[in-house]
C-alpha positions as CSV (number, residue, x, y, z in Angstrom):
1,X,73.8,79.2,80.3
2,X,74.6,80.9,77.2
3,X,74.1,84.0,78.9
4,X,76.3,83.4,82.0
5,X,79.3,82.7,79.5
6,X,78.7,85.7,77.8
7,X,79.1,87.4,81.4
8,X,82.0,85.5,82.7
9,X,84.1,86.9,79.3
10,X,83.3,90.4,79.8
11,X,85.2,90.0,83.3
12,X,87.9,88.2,82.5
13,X,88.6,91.1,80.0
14,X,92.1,92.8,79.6
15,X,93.6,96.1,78.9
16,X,92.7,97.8,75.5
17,X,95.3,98.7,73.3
18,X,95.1,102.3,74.4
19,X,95.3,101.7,77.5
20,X,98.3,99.8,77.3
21,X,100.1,102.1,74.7
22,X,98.6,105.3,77.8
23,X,100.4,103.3,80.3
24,X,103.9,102.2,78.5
25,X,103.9,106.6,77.5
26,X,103.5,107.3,81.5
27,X,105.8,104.5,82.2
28,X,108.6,105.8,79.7
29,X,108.2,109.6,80.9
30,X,108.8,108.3,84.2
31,X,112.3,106.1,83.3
32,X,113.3,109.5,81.8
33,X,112.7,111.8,84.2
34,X,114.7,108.7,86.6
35,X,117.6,108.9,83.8
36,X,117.5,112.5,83.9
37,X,117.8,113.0,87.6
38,X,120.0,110.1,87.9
39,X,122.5,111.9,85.2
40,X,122.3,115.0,87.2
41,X,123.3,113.8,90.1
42,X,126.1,112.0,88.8
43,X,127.2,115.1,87.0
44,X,127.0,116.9,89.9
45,X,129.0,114.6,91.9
46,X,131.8,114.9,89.0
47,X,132.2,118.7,89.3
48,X,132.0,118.4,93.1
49,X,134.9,115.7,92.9
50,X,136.6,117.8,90.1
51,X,136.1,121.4,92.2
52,X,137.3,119.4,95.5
53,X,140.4,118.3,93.9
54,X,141.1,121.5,92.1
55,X,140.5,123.5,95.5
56,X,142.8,121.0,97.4
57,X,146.0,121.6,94.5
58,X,145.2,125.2,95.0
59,X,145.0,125.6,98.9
60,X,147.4,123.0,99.3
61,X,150.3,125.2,97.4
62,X,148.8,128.6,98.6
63,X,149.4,127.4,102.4
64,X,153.3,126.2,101.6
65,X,154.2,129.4,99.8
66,X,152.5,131.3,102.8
67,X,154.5,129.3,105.3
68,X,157.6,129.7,103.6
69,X,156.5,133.6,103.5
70,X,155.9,134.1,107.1
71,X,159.4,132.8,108.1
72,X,160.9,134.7,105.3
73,X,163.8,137.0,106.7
74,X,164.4,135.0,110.1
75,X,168.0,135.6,111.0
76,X,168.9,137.5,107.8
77,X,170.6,140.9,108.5
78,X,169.0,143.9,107.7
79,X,170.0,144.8,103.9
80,X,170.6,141.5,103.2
81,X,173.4,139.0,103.5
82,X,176.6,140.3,101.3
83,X,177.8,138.2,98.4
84,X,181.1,138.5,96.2
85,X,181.2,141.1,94.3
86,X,183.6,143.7,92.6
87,X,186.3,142.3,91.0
88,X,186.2,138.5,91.0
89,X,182.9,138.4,91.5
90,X,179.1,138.7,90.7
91,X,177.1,136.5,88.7
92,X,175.8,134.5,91.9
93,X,173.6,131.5,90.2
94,X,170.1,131.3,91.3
95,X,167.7,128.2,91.0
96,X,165.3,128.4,88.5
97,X,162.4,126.6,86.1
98,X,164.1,123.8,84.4
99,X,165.3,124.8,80.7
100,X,166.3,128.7,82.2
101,X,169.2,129.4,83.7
102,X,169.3,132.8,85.7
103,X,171.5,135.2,88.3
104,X,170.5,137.1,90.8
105,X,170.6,141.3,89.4
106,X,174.4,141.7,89.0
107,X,174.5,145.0,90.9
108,X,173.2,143.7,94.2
109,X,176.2,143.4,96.7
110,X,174.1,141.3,98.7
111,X,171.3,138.6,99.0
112,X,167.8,140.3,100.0
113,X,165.3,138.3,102.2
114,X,163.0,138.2,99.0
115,X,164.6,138.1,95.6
116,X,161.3,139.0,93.3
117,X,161.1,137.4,90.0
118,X,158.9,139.0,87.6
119,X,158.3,137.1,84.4
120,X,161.0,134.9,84.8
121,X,158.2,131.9,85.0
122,X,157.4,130.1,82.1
123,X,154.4,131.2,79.6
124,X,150.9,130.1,80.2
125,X,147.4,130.2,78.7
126,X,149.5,133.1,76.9
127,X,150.4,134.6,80.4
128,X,154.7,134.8,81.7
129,X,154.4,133.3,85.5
130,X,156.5,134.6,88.2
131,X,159.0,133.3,90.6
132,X,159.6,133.8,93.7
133,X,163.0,133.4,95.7
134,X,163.1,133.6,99.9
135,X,166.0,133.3,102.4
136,X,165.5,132.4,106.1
137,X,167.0,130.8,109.2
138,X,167.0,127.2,110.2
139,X,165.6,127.5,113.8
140,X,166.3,123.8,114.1
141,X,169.9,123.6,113.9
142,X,171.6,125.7,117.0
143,X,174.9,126.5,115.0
144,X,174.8,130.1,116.2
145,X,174.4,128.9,119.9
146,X,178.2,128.2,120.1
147,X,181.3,130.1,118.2
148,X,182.9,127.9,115.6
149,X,185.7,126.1,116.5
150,X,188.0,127.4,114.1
151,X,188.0,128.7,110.5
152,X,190.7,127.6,107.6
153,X,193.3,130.6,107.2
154,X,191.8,130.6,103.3
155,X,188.1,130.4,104.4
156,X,187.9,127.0,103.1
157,X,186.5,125.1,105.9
158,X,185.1,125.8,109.0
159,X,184.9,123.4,111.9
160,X,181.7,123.7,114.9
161,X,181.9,122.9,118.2
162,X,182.0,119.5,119.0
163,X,179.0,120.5,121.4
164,X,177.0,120.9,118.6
165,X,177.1,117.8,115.9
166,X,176.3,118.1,112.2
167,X,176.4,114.7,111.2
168,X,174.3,111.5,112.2
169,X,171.5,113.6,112.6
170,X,167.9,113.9,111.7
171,X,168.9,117.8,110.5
172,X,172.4,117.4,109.5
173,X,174.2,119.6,107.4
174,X,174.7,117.9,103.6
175,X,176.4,119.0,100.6
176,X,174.5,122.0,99.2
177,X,173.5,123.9,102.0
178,X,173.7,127.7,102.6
179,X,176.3,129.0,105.6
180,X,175.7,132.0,107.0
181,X,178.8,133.3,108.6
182,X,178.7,136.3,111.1
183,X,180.8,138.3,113.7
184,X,182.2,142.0,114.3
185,X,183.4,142.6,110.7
186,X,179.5,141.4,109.5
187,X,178.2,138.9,107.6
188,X,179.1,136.2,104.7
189,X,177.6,133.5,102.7
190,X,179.0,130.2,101.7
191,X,177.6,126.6,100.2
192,X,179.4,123.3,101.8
193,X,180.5,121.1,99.1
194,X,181.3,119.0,101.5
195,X,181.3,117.3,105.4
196,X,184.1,115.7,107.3
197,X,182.8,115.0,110.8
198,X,182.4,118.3,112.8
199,X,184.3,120.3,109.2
200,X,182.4,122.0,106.8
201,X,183.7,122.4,103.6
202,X,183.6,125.2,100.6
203,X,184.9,124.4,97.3
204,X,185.3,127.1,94.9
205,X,183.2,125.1,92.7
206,X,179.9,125.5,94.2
207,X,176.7,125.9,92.5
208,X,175.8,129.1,93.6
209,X,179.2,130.6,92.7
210,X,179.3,132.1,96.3
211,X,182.3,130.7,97.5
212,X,184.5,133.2,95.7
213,X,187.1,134.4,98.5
214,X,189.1,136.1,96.0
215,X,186.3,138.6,95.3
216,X,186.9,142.1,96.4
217,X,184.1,142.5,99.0
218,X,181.5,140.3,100.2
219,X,183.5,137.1,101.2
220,X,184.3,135.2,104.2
221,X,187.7,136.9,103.9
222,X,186.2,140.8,104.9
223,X,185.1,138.8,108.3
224,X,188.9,138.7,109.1
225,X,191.3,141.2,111.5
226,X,194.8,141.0,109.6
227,X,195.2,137.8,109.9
228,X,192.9,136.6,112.6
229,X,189.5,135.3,112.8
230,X,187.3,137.1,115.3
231,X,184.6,134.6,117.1
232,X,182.3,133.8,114.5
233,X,179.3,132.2,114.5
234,X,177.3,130.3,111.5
235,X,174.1,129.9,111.3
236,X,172.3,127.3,107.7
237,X,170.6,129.7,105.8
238,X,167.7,128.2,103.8
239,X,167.1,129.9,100.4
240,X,163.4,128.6,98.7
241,X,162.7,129.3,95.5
242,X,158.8,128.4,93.9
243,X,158.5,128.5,90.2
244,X,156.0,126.5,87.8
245,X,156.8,123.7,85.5
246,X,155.2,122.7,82.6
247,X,157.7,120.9,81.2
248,X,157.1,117.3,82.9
249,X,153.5,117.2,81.8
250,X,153.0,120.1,79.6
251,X,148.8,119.1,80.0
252,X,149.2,119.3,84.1
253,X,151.6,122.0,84.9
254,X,153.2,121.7,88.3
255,X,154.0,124.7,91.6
256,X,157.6,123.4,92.2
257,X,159.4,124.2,95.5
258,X,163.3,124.2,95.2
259,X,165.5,124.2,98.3
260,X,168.9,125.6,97.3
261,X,170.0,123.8,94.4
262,X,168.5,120.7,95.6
263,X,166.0,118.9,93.3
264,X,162.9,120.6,93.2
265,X,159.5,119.2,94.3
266,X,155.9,119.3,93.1
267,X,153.9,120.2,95.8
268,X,150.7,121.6,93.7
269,X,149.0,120.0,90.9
270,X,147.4,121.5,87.4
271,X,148.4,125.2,88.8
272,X,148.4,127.6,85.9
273,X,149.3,130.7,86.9
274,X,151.4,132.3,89.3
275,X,151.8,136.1,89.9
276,X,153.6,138.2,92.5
277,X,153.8,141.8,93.3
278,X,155.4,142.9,96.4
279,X,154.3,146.8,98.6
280,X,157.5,148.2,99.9
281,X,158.1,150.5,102.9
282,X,160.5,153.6,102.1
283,X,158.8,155.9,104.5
284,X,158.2,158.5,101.2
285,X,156.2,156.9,98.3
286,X,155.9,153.6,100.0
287,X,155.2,151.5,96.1
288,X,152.2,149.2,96.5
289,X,152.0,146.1,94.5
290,X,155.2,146.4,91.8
291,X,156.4,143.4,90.2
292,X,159.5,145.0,91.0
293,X,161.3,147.2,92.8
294,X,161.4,150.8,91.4
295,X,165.2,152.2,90.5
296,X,165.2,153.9,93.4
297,X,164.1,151.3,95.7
298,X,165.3,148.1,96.8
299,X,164.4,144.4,97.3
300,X,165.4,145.5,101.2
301,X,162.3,147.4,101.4
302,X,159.4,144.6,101.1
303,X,157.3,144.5,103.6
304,X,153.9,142.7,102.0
305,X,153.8,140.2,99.1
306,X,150.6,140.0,96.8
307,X,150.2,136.4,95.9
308,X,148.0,135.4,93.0
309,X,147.7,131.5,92.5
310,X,145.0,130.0,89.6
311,X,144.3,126.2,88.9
312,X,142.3,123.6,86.8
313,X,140.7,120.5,87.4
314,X,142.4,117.2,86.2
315,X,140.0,116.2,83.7
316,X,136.8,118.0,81.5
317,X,133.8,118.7,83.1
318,X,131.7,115.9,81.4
319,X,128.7,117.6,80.9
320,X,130.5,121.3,79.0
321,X,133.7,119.1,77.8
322,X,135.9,122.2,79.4
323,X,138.0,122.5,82.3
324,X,137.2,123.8,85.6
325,X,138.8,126.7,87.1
326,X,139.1,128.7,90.0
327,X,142.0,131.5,91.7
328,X,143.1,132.7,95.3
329,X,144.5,135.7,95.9
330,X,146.2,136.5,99.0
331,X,148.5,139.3,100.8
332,X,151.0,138.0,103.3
333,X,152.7,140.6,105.8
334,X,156.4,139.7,106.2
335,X,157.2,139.9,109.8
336,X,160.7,140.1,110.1
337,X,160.7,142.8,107.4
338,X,157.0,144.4,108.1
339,X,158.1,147.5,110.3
340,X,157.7,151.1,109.5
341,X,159.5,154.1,111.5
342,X,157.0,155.7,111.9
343,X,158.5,158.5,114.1
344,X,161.2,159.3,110.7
């Protein structure tokens, strides 16, 4: 009996301390290497968020600029549209970054299709940004379909065809657009100030400072014979300028997009860098990627525009504690202004 007792213990046994202090090791090495890959995978599903964003800022502002880029020079004469200038005029206001107020160069007699801006960005990561100024058509808007109906003796006002409205429309014209004015004696720019029905109106105190009449050259006024207005046509000129701000947020600089003088939008987040050069026909040295046009060049002569765009993620990368980063760099062939003579 005694014996059988003896038996039954040794079965009903457990595990040794060793064993149990063999199995709680394996157990813990196990819950780690689970942590472990479990932290991994959640770190990389952080950079993958933090790269997707980043990527989506960055392409997102790359495509606009390039959009705006291809249309660039649509309905703008060659050399430019003429602005006032000589005596009475010059210093034509352009838009820039908030807190900087610039002009377009003082010797240009008229508006190129791309007005470069080297360095007139603000300062980044210890870097000066660029801006970049473009003028082009609005296809949308058949103002140059029909001659105006008449012009103010004084270039004041202009009044379209009653064929073609400009009011209680999804694209009507609005205080602060651009005027493009054109017939035998050439080409003029003003801004409406103002809209009475099928009248356009151009106050002297526009923001641009291009409805000077009394400027020597460069008006509305050069468009007339003696005392007669040929038929003109008008045409709304779009002028987009793209600049960065880091003023809003200084820790998430913005790429803003500023139509004429008209607020600007954000339309790229956390972008840190923007640079510009431009390659310019001249059919002898032909520059390739200046920030600027050489003395003896001019804006008239760009043809290609290098486009350098950087951005960084939101938020740290939890597992470094730095920011992600990442650039595109494209080139974008203007063409209304990509052609070369190449018989000259």
């Amino acid at each position: 009996m005694a014996r059988s007792k003896e038996l039954y213990m040794k079965k009903q046994s457990g595990f040794t301390l060793v064993e149990l202090l063999v199995a709680m090791a394996i157990t813990l090495v196990v819950v780690a290497a689970t942590l472990g890959a479990f932290n991994d995978a959640l770190r990389a599903n952080e950079a993958v968020t933090l790269l997707a964003d980043m990527d989506q800022n960055l392409r997102a502002g790359m495509n606009l600029v390039i959009r705006d880029l291809i249309q660039t020079g649509e309905m703008i004469p060659t050399g430019g549209i003429p602005i006032p200038s000589g005596a009475g005029g010059n210093g034509i206001n352009r838009p820039s970054p908030v807190g900087s107020a610039y002009t377009f160069d003082t010797t240009w007699t008229a508006l190129p299709a791309i007005s470069p801006g080297a360095s007139m960005g603000p300062v980044l990561l210890g870097q000066t940004t660029d801006m970049l100024t473009v003028l082009y058509g609005d296809n949308f808007l058949p103002l140059n379909q029909t001659q105006l109906a008449s012009i103010a003796d004084n270039g004041s006002s202009a009044t379209v065809d009653p064929g073609t409205p400009i009011t209680g429309i999804n694209n009507a014209i609005r205080p602060g657009d651009l005027i493009m004015f054109s017939n035998a004696q050439g080409n003029a720019i003003q801004q409406v100030t103002s809209v009475a029905g099928q009248t356009m109106n151009f106050a002297t105190t526009d923001a641009f400072n291009l409805n000077k009449r009394s400027a020597g050259q460069g008006t509305i006024m050069q468009l007339k014979t003696g005392s007669v207005w040929p038929p003109t046509t008008a045409a709304r000129i779009w002028m987009i300028t793209y600049y960065l701000d880091p003023t809003t947020n200084p820790r998430q600089p913005r790429l803003m997009r500023q139509v004429n003088f008209n607020p600007a939008r954000p339309v790229a987040e956390v972008i840190e860098n923007l640079q510009v050069s431009y390659d310019l026909v001249d059919n002898v040295t032909n520059p390739t990627n200046v920030k600027q046009p050489p003395s003896v060049n001019s804006a008239n002569q760009i043809n290609k525009v290098n486009l350098s765009m950087s951005a960084r993620s939101n938020n740290r990368f939890g597992k470094t504690g730095q920011y992600l980063r990442n650039s595109l760099s494209t080139q974008v062939s203007i063409r209304s202004l990509a052609y070369v003579d190449q018989y000259k």
